[in-house]
C-alpha positions as CSV (number, residue, x, y, z in Angstrom):
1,X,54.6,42.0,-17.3
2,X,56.7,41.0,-14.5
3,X,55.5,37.2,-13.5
4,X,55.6,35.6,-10.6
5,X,56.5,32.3,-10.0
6,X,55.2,29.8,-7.3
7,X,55.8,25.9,-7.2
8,X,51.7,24.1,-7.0
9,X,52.9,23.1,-3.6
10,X,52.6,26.8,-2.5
11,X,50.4,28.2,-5.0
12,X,47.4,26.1,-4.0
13,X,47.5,27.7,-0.4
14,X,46.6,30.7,-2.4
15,X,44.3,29.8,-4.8
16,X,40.6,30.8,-4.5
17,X,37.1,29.1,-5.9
18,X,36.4,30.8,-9.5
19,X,40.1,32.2,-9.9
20,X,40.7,32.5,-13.6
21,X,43.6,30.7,-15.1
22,X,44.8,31.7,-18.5
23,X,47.0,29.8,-20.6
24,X,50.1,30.7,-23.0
25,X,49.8,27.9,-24.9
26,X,53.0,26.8,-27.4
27,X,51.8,24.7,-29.8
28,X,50.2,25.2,-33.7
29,X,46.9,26.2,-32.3
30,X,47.5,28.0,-29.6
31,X,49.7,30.3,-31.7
32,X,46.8,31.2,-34.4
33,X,44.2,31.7,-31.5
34,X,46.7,34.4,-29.8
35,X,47.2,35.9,-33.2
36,X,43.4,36.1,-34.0
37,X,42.4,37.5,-30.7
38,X,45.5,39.9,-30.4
39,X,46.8,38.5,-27.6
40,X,49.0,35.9,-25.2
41,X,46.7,33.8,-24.0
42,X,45.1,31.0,-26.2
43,X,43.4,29.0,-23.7
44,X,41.1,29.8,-20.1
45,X,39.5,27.8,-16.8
46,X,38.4,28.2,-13.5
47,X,39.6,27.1,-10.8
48,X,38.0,25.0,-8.4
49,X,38.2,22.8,-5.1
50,X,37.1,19.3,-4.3
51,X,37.3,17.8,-0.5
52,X,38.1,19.6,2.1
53,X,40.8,19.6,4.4
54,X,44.0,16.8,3.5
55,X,41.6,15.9,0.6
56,X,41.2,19.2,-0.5
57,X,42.4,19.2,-4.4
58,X,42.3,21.5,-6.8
59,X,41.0,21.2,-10.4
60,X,40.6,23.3,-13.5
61,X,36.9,23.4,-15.0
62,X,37.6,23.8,-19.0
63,X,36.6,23.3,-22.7
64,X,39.1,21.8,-24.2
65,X,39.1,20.6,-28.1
66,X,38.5,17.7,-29.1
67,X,37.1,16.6,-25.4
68,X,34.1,19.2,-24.4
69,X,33.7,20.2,-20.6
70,X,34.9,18.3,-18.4
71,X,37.4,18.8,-14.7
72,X,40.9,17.8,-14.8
73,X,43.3,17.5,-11.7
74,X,44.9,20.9,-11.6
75,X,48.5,19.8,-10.2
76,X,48.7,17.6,-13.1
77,X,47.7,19.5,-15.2
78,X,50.0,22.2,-14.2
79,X,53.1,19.6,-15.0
80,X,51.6,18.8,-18.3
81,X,51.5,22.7,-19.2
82,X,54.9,24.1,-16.5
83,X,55.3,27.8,-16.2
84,X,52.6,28.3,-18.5
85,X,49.3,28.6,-16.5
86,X,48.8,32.4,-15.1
87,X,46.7,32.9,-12.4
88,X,43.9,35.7,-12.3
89,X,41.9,36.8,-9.4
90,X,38.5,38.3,-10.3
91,X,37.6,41.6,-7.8
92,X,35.7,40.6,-4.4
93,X,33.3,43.0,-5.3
94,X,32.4,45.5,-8.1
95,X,30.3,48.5,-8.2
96,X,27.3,48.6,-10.7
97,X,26.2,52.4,-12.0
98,X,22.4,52.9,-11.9
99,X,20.5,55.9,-13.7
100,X,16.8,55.8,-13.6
101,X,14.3,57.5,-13.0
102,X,11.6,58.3,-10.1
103,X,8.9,60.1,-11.1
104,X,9.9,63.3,-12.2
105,X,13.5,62.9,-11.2
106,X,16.6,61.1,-12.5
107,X,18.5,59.5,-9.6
108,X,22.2,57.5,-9.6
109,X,23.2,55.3,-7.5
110,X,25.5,52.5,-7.2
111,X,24.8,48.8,-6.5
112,X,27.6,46.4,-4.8
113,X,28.3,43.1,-5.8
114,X,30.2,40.6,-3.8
115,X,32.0,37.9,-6.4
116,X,30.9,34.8,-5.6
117,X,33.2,32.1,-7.0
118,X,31.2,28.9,-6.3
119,X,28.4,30.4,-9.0
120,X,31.4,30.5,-11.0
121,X,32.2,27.0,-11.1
122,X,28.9,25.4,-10.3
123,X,27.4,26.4,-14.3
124,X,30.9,25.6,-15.5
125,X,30.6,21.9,-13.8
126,X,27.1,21.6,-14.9
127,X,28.5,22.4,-18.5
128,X,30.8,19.4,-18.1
129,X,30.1,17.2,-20.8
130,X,28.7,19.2,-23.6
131,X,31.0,18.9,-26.9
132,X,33.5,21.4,-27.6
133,X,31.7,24.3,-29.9
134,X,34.1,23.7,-33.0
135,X,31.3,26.0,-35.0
136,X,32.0,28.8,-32.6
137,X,35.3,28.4,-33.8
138,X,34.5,28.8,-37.0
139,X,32.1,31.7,-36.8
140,X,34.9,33.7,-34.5
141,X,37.4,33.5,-37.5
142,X,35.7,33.6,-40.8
143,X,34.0,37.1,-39.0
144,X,37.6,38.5,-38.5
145,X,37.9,38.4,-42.3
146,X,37.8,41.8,-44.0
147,X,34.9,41.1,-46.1
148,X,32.9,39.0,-44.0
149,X,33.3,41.4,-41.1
150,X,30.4,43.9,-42.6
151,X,28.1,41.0,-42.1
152,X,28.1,40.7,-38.8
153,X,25.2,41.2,-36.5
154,X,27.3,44.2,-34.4
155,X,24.1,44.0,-31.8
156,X,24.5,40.5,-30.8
157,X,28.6,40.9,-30.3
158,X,28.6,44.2,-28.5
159,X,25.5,42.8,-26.3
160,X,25.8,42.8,-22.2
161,X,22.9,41.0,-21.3
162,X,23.4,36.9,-20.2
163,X,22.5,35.0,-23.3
164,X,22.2,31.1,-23.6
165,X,25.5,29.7,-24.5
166,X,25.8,28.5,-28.3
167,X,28.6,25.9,-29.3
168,X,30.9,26.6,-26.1
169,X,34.3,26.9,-26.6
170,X,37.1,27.5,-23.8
171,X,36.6,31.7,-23.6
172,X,32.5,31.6,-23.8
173,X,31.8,29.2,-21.3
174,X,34.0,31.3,-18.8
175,X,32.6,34.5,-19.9
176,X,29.3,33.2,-19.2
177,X,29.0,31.7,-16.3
178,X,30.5,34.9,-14.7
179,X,27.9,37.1,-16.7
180,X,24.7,34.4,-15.0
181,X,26.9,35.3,-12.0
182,X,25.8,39.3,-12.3
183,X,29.7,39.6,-13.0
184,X,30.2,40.7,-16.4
185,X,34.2,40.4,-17.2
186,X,33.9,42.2,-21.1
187,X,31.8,45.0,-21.1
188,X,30.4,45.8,-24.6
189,X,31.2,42.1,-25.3
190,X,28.8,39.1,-25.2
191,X,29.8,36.2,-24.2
192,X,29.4,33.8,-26.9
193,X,32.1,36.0,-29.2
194,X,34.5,36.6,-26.2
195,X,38.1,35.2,-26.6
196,X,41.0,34.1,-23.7
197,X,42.8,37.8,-24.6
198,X,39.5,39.7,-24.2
199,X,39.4,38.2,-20.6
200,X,42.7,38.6,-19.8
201,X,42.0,42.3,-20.7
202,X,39.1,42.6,-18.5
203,X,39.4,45.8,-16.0
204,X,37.1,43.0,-13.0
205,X,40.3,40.9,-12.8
206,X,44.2,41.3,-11.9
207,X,47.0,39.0,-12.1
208,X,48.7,37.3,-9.2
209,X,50.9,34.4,-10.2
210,X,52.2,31.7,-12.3
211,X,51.7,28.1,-12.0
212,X,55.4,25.8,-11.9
213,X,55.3,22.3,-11.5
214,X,57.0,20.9,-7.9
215,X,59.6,18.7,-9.8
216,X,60.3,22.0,-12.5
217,X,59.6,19.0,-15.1
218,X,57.7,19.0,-17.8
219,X,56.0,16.2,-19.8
220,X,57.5,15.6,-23.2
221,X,56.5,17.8,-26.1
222,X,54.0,16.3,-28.1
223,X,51.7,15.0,-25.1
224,X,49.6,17.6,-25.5
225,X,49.1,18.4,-28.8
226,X,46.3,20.6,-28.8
227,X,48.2,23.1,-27.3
């Protein structure tokens, strides 16, 4: 995939309330979560404003290990994590298939849904907080083992419906708040087993750019170990 790169200085004239941003991360864990899921991206937020006007920031909503929920400036963070941070823009609105029936007739029809990024990131704020879901973790990779793998409840992982979020992790919290938003990014995937590839996958979202830091500097390796 051709990326494209924008300093924060210009990207945040762009950026939108509930934009997804998705992470390649570099470090030890980041590299076993992309080859567990099958894919690049080994961390996710939202995006999400504060102020308006000159005070206008930006800030990414997030679990994060070994911190929980919580909001961190997004221009700093963007330094700490340079050319890293891809930005994904969910669909302004999405067409839902309905097939019921009326009496003695079967009728289809289709119900629009404008996306409405400030439901986004109010649930994820008001999941702020909570620890990080290290158990999800846990349950996500021992059920990708060949054995274990014929235990698994296929029902509650293929599941559409909004369920209440278990031990959130970076990937569930995202995927749920859009699902309690009537936006369901992973179809045939609930949210509590849905990982930062399976979002980056969904068909509800499309990529526009990548984050670079204004100075084209990064902090040190080893700030940021857990990625």
């Amino acid at each position: 995939m051709k990326r494209n790169h924008l300093k924060f200085s210009e990207a945040k004239e762009y950026l939108r309330e509930g934009d997804i941003l998705l992470f390649r991360g570099t470090g030890i864990v980041s590299f076993f979560i992309k080859r567990a899921s099958e894919g690049k991206y080994s961390h996710v937020g939202v995006a999400s404003s504060h102020g308006r006007g000159d005070d206008k920031m930006w800030e990414c909503v997030e679990f994060r290990e070994g911190k929980g929920g919580r909001t961190v400036n997004l221009e700093q963070y963007v330094r700490t994590h340079n050319a890293i941070i891809d930005v994904y823009r969910p669909k302004s609105e999405i067409k839902k298939s309905v097939f019921e029936k009326h009496g003695d007739k079967w009728e289809y029809k289709e119900n629009r849904f404008a996306f409405d990024g400030k439901c986004v990131t109010n649930i994820m704020r008001r999941l702020t907080g909570l620890p990080y879901g290290w158990r999800r973790i846990w349950w996500m990779a021992t059920n990708k083992l060949p054995f274990l793998r014929i235990f698994m409840d296929i029902q509650s992982v293929a599941s559409d419906k909004p369920q209440d979020i278990v031990y959130p992790v970076c990937s569930t919290a995202v995927a749920y708040s859009f699902s309690r938003c009537d936006y369901d990014l992973v179809h045939n995937r609930a949210s509590n087993w849905t990982e930062p590839s399976d979002i980056a996958r969904s068909s509800l979202i499309h990529y526009l750019f990548t984050l670079d830091a204004d100075s084209g500097e990064s902090l040190p390796w080893g700030m940021w170990p857990d990625e």
